[in-house]
VEXDO-503171 format. One record per residue: residue in one letter; x, y, z of N, C-alpha, C in turn. Coordinates in pm, whole numbers, padded with zeros to 5 digits, always signed. Example, Ala and Ser with C-alpha at 12.3 -4.5 7.8 and 13.67 -1.06 7.14 Angstrom:
// VEXDO-503171
A+01319-00569+00780+01230-00450+00780+01320-00330+00780/S+01285-00225+00708+01367-00106+00714+01290+00003+00787/
//
This chain:
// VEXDO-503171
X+29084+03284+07330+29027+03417+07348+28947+03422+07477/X+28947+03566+07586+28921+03541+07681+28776+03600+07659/X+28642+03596+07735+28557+03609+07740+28520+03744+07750/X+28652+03814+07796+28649+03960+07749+28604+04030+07627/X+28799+03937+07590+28796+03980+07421+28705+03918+07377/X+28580+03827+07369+28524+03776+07283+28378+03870+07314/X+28367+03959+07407+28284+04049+07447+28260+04168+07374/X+28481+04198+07402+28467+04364+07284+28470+04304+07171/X+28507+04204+07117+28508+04154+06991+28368+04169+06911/X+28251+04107+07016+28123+04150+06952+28062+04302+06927/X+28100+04319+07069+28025+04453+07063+28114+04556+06930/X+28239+04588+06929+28302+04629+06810+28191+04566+06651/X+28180+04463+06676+28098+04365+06535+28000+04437+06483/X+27923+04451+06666+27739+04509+06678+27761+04637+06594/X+27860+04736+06664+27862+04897+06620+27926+04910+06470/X+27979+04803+06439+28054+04871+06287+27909+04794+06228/X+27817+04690+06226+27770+04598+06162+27607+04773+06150/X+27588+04821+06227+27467+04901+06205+27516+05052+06195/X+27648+05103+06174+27694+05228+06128+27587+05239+05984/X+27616+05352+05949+27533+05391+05803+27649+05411+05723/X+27745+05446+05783+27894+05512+05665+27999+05387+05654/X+28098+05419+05628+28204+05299+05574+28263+05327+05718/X+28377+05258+05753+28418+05237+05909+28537+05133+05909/X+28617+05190+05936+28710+05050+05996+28809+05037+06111/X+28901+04957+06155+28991+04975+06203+29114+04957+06167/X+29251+04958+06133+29392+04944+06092+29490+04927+06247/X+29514+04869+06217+29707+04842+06266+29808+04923+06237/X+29935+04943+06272+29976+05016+06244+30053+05046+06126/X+30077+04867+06078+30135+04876+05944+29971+04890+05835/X+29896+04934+05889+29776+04987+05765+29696+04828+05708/X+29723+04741+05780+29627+04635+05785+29483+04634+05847/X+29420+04601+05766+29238+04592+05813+29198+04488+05951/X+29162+04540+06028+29147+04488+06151+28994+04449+06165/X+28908+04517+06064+28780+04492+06135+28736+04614+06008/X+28637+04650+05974+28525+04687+05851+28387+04701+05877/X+28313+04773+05879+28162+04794+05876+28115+04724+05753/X+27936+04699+05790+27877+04627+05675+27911+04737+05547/X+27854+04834+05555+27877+04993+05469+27978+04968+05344/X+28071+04941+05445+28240+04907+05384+28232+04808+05283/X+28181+04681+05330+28194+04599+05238+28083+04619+05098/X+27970+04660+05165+27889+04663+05021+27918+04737+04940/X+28043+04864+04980+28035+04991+04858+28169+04942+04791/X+28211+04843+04820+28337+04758+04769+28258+04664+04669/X+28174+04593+04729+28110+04447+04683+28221+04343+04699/X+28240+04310+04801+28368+04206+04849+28277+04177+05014/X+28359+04042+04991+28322+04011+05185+28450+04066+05220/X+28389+04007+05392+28457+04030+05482+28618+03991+05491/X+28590+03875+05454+28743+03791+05423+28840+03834+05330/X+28791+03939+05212+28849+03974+05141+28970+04101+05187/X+28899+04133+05287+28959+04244+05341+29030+04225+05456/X+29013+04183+05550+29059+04187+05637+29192+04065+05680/X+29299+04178+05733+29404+04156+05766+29494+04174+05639/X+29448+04242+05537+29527+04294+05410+29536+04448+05448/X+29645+04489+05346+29664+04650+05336+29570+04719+05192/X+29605+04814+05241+29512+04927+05113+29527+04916+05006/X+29642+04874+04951+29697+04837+04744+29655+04663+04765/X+29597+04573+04857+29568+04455+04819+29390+04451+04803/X+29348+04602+04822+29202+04587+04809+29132+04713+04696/X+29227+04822+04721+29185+04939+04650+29322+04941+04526/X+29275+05048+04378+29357+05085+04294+29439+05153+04344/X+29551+05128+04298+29672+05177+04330+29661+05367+04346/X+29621+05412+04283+29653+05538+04351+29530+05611+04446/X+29408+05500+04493+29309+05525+04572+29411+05486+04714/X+29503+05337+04674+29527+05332+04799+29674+05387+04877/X+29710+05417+04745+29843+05545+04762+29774+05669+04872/X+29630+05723+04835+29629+05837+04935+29636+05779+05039/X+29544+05636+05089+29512+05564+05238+29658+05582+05284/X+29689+05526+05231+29878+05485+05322+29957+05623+05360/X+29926+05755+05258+29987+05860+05315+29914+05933+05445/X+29782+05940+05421+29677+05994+05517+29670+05895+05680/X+29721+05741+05627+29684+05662+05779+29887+05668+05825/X+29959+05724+05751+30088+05762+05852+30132+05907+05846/X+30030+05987+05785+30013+06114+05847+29953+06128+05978/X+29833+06047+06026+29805+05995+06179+29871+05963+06224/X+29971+05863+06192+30046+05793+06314+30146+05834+06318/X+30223+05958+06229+30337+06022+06295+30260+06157+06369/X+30152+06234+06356+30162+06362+06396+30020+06260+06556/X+29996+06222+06553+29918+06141+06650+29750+06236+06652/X+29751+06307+06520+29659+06382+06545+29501+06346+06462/X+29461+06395+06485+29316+06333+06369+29289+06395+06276/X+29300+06371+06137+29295+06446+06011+29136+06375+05966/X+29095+06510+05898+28978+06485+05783+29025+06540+05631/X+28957+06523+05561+28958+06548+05450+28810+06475+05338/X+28821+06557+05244+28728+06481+05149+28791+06432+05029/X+28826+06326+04966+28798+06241+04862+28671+06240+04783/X+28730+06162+04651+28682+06096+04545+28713+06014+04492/X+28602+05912+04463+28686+05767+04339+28566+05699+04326/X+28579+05615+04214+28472+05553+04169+28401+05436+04214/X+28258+05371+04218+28231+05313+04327+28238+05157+04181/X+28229+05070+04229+28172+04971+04119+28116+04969+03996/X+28017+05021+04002+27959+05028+03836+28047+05158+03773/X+28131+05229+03826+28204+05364+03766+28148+05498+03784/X+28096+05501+03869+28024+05672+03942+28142+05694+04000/X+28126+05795+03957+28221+05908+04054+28146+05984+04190/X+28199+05929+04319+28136+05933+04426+28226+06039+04533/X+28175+06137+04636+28245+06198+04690+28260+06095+04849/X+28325+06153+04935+28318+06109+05063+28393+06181+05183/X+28364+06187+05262+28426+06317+05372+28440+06211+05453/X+28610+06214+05495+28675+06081+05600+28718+06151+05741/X+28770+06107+05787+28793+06113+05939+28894+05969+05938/X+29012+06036+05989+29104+05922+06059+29120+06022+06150/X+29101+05859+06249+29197+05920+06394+29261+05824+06490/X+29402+05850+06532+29460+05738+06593+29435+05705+06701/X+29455+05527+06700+29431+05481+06879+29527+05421+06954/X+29538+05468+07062+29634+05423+07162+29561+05340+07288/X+29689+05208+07322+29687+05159+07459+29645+05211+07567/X+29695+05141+07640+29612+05173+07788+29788+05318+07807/X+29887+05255+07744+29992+05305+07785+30036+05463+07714/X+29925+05507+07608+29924+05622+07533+30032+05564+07407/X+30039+05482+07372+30068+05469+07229+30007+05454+07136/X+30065+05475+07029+29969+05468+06873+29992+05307+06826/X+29895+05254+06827+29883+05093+06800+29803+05101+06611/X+29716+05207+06612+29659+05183+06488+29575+05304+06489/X+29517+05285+06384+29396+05396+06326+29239+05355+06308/X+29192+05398+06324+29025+05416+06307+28944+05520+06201/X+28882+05503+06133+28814+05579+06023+28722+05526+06005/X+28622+05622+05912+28469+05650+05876+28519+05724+05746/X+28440+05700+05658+28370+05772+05542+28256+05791+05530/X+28199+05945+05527+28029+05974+05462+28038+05979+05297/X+27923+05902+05293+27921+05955+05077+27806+06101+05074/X+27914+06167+05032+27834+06333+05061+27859+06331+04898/X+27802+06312+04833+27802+06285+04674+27676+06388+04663/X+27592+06375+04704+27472+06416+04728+27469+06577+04704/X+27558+06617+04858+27605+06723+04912+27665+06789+04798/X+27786+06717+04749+27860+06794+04642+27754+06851+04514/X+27699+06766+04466+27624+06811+04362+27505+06913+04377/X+27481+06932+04533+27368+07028+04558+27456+07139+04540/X+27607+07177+04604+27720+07241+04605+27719+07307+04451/X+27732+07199+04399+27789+07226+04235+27667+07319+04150/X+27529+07269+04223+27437+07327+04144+27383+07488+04193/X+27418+07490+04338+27406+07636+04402+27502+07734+04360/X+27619+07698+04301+27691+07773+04316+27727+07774+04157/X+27671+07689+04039+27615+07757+03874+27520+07774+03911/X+27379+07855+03992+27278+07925+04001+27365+08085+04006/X+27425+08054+04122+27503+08201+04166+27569+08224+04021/X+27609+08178+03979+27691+08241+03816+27569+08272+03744/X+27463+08184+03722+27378+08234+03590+27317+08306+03644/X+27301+08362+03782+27214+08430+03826+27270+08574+03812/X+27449+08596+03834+27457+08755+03808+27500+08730+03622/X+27486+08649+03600+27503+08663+03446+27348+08694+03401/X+27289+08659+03428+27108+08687+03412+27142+08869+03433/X+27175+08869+03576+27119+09029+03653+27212+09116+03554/X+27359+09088+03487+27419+09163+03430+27344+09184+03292/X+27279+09100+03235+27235+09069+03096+27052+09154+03121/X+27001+09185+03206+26891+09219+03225+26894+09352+03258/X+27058+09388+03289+27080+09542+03290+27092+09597+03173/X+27187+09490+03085+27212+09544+02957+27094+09559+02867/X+27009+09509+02902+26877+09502+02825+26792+09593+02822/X+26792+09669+02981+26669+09720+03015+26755+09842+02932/X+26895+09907+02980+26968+09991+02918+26936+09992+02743/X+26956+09900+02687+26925+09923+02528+26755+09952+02489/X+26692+09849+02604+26542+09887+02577+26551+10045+02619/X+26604+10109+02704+26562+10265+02719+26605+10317+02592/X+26720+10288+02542+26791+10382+02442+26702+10358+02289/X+26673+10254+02322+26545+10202+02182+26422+10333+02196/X+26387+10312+02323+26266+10395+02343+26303+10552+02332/X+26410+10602+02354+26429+10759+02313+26459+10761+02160/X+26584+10676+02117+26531+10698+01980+26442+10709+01915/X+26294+10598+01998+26156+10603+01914+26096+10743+01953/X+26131+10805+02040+26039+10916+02061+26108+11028+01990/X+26236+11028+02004+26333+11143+01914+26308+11153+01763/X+26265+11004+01725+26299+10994+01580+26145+10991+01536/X+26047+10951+01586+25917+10893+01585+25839+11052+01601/X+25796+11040+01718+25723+11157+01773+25778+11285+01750/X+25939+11351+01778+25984+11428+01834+25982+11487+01702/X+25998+11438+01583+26008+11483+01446+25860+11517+01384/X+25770+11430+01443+25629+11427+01397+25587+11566+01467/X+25597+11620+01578+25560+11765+01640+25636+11889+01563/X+25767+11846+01540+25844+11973+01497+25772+11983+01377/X+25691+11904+01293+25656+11922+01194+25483+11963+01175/X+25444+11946+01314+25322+12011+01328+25374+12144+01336/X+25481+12192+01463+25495+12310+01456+25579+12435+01316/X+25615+12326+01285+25638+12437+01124+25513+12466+01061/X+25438+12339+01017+25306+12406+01007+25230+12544+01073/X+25242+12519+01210+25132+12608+01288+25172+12778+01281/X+25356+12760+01237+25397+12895+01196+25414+12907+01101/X+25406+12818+01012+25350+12886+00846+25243+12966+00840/X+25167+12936+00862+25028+12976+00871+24928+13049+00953/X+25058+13072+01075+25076+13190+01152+25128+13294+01068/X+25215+13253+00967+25341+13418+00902+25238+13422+00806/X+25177+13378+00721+25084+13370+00633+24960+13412+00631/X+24951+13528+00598+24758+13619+00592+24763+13681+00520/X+24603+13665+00463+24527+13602+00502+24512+13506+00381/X+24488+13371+00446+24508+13206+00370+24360+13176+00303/X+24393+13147+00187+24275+13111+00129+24164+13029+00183/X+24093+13008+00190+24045+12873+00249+24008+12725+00232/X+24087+12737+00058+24146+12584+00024+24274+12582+00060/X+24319+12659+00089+24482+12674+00115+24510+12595+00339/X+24394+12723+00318+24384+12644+00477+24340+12498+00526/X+24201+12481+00443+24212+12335+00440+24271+12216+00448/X+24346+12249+00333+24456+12150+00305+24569+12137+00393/X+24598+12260+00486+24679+12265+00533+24645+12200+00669/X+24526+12219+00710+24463+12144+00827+24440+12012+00825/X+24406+12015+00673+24394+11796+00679+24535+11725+00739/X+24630+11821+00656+24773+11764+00674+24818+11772+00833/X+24797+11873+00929+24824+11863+01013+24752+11684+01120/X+24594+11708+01102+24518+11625+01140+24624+11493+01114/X+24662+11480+01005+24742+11322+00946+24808+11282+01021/X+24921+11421+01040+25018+11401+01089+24999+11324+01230/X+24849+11429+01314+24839+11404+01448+24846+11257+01437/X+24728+11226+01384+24699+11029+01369+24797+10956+01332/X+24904+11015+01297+25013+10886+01299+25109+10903+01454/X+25065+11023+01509+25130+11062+01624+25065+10962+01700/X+24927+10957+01727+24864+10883+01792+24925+10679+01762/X+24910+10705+01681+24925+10533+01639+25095+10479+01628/X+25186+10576+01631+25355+10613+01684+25316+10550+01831/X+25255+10655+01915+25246+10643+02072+25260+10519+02161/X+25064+10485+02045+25024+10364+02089+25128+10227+02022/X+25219+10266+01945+25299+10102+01909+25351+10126+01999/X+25424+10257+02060+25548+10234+02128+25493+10170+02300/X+25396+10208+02337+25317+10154+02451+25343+10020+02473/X+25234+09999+02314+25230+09818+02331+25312+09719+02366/X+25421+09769+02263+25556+09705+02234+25591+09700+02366/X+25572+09796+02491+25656+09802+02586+25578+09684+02712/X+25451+09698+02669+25367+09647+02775+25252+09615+02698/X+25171+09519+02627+25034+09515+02579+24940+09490+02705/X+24854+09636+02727+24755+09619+02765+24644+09535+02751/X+24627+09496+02619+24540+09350+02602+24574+09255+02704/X+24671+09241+02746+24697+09133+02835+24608+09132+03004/X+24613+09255+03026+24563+09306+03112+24376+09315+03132/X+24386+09363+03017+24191+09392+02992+24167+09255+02965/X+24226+09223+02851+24141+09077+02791+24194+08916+02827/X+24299+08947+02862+24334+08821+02883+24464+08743+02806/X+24519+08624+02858+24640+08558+02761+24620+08548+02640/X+24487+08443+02608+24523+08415+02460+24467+08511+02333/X+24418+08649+02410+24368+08780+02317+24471+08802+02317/X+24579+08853+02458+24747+08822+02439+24815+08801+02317/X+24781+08683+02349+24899+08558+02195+24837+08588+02125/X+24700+08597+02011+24665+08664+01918+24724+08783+01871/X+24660+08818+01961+24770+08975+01891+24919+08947+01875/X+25004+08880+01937+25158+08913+01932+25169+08777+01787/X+25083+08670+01811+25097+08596+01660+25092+08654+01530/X+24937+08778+01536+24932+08887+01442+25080+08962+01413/X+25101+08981+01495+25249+09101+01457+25354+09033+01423/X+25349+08937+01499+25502+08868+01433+25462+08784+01282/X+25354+08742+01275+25310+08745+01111+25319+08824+01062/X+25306+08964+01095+25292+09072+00983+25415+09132+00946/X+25537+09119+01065+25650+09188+01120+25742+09085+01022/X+25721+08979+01054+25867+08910+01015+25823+08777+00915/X+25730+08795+00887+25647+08659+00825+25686+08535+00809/X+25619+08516+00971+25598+08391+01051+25532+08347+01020/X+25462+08214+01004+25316+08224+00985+25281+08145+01145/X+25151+08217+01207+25175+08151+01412+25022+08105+01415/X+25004+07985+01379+24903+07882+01398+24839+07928+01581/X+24761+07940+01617+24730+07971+01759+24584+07863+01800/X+24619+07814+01914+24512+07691+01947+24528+07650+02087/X+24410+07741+02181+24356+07735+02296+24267+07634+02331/X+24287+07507+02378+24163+07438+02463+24078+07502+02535/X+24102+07594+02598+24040+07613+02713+24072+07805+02678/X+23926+07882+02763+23953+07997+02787+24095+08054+02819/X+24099+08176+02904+24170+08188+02974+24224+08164+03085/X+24340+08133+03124+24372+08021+03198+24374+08101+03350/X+24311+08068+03479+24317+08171+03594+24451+08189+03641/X+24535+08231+03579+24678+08279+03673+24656+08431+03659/X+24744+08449+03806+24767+08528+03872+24838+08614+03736/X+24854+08758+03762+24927+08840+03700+25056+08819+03647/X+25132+08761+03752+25249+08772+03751+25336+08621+03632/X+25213+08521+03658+25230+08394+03613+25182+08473+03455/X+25053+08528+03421+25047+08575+03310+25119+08634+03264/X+25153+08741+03298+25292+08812+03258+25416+08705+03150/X+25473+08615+03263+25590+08508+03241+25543+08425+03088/X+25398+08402+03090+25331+08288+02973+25350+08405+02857/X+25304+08501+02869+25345+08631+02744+25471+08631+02709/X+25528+08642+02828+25729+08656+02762+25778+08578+02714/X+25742+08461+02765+25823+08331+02738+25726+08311+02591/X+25651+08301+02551+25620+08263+02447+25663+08400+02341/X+25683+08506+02379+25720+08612+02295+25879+08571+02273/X+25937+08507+02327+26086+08513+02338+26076+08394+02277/X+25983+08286+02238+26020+08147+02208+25983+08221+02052/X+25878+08246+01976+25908+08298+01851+26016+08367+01782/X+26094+08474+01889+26141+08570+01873+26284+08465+01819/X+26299+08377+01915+26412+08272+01880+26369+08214+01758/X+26250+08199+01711+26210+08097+01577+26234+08161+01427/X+26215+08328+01469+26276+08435+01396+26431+08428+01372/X+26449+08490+01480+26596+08506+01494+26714+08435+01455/X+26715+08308+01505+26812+08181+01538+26769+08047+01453/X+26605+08039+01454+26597+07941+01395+26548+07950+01230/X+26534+08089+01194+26459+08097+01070+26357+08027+01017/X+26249+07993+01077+26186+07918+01112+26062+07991+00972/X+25950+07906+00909+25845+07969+00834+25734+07997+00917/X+25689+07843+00960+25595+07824+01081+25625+07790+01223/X+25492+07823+01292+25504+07788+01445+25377+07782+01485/X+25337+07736+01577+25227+07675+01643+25240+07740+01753/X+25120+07787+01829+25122+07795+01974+25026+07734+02019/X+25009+07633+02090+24912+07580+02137+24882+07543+02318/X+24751+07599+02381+24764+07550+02509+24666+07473+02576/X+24699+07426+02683+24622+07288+02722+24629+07246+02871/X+24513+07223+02958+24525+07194+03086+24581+07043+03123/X+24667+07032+03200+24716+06924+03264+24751+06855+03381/X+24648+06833+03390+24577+06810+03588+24575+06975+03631/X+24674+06929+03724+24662+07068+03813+24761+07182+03754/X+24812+07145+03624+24916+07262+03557+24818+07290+03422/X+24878+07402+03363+24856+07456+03187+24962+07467+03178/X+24959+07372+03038+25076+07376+02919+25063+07460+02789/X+25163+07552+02781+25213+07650+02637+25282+07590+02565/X+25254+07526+02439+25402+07478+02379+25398+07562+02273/X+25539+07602+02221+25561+07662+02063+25610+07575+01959/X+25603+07546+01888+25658+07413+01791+25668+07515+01632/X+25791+07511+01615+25860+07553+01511+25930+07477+01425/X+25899+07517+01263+25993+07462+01146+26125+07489+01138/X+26228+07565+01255+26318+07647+01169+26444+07527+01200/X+26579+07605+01245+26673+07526+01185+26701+07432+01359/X+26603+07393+01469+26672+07374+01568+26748+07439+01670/X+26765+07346+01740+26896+07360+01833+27017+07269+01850/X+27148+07327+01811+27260+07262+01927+27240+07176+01989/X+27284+07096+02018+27299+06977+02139+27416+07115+02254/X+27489+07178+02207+27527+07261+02293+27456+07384+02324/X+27339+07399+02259+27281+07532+02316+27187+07510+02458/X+27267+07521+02549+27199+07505+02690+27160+07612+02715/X+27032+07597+02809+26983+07735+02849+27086+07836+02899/X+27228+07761+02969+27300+07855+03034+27414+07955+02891/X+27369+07857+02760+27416+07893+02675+27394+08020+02588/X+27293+07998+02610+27180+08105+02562+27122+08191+02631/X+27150+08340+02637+27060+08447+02767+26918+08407+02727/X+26819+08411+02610+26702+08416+02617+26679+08280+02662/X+26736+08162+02636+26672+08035+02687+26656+08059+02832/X+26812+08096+02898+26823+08107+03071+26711+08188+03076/X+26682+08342+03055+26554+08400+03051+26438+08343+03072/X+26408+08277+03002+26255+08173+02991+26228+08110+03104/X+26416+07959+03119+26380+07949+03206+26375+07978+03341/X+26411+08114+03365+26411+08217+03506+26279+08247+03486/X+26250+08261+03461+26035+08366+03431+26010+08259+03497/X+26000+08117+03445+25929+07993+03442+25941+07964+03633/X+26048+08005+03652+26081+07956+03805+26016+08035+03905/X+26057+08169+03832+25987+08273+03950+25866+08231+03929/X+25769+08201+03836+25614+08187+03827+25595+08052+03919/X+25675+07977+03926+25653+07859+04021+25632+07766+03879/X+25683+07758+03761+25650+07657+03647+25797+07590+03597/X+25786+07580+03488+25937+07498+03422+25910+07542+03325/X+26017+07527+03195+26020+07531+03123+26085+07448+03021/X+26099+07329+02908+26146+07231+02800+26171+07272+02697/X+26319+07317+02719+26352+07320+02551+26408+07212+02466/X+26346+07159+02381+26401+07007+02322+26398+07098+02155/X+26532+07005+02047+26453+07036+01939+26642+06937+01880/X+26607+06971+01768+26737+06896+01705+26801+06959+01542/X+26899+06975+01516+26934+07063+01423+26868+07023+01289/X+26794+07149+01212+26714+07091+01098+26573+07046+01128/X+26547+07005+01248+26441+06918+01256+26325+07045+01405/X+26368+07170+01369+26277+07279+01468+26271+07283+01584/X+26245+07347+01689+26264+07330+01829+26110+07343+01872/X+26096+07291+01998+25966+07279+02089+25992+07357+02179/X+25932+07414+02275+25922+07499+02374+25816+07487+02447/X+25857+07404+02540+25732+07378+02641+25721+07471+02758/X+25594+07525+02824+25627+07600+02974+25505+07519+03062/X+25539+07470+03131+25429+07391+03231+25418+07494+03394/X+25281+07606+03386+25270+07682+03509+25148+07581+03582/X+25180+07554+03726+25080+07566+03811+24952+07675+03818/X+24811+07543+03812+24705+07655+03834+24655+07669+03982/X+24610+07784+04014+24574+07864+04165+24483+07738+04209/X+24472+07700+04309+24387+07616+04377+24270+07717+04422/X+24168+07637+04341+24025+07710+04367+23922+07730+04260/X+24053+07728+04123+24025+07736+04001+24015+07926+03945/X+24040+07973+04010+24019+08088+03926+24106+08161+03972/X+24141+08274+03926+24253+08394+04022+24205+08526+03996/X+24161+08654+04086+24152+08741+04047+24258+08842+03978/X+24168+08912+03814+24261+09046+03751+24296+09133+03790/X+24370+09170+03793+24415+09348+03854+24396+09413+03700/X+24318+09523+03752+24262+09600+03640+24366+09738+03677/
//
């Protein structure tokens, strides 16, 4: 060997030996000429193992079925192909990789052999895979939050059609009875005025459910866990739950918007303990944790699925969308028979406190 070749020989050594990706060189019958360190460790083989063999004496037969079509797809079209692959690395991961062959020629412009690189964009793919089920649950969310707000309106005219709208027509039959009617005794009138008065006060207390239900102002004036009190009250009284409630700490300083999310999500985690899990009891309990507060709900009822994934479930995905926009998470664990947990972990404001919007 002349002092040349024993020159490029190294320097070729130096550049494949500190590449970051896999690397090699081939011949033209698809023999290994030379290998990066990369190469050998994502094999776990030396150097010797490889080199001066072909692709079915080192890789599974149909890993090295693609090599042999892809390295004389180079050397008949003389052109440089990429593509991305997959196959499993040693312990059995399924690994991606984005290759590059490209052919090399003499001093005289012939094709003597091939040259290639592999990146493991494994990484890449799975960020891929996870952006693009966001984009699905995300117009499955936006479609499911239309359908919602739509039934919540149609809920709310029925309540006023059927609720209120009936409660007035029935003041106003009164007010023209007793308009066509003179002159009215004045036990006659009485009575007829208490009844109206009744009527008003259930008008009033109609109004105010339908308000609450839509928005509890408690949340606003008093705070989260006057909040959860009250909605533990109702869903005890409503569906008989029985909702254990247990605050460490006051009220916790989040922002509006984070308060808001701790109301829903815990309204939606009963609502499931009702609903789905038939649940007797539930707990709500919350608790500071370093720099976060934790909500958990802990229910008797029947569990969850090992298949009920949040993406399975609109109210789980729900929860955990609130949880994200608030900047928190959300844990749904539980096991069939044995009740579900519902954890929400929000970040607290640095400073310790957050101002109310009144």
């Amino acid at each position: 060997m002349s002092p040349t070749d024993d020159a490029d020989r190294r320097l070729r050594r130096a550049l494949l030996d500190n590449m970051p990706d896999m690397a090699w060189i081939k011949d033209r019958e698809s023999r290994y000429l030379a290998v990066s360190s990369a190469y050998l460790e994502t094999l776990g083989v030396n150097e010797a193992d490889v080199i001066g063999r072909k692709p079915e004496e080192v890789w599974p037969a149909d890993v090295a079925d693609v090599y042999l079509q892809t390295d004389r797809a180079v050397l008949r079209s003389g052109k440089r192909r990429r593509y991305e692959e997959s196959r499993r690395d040693p312990g059995g991961e399924l690994r991606w990789y984005d290759t590059i062959k490209s052919p090399i020629r003499d001093d005289a412009g012939r094709i003597v052999g091939t040259v290639g690189i592999s990146r493991d964009i494994t990484r890449r793919k799975a960020s891929e895979a996870e952006l693009i089920a966001s984009r699905a649950e995300l117009r499955r969310l936006s479609g499911a939050e239309q359908r919602a707000r739509e039934s919540e309106r149609a809920r709310i005219a029925r309540e006023l059609h059927d609720e209120l709208g009936q409660t007035l027509t029935a003041i106003k039959m009164q007010l023209v009875s007793l308009k066509s009617v003179a002159p009215i005794p004045a036990e006659t009138l009485a009575g007829r005025l208490e009844r109206l008065i009744g009527i008003v006060d259930q008008s009033v207390v109609d109004l105010r459910r339908i308000a609450t239900e839509l928005r509890p102002l408690i949340l606003d004036e008093l705070g989260l866990p006057a909040a959860l009190e009250w909605l533990a009250q109702t869903v005890s009284e409503q569906a008989q739950l029985a909702v254990a409630l247990d605050f460490e700490v006051g009220d916790p300083p989040f922002d509006p918007d984070a308060r808001t999310a701790a109301f829903r999500i815990v309204q939606e985690a009963l609502t499931n303990a009702v609903r789905h899990g038939h649940a007797s009891q539930a707990r709500v309990f919350g608790r500071r944790r370093g720099d976060a507060f934790e909500i958990t709900v802990e229910d008797d009822g029947r569990g969850i699925e090992p298949s009920s994934t949040p993406t399975g479930r609109l109210g789980l995905a729900g929860m955990r969308e609130r949880a994200r926009l608030a900047g928190g998470t959300v844990e749904i664990v539980g096991a069939p028979g044995r009740g579900t947990t519902v954890t929400l972990r929000l970040p607290l404001p640095r400073g310790g406190s957050a101002k109310r919007k009144r």
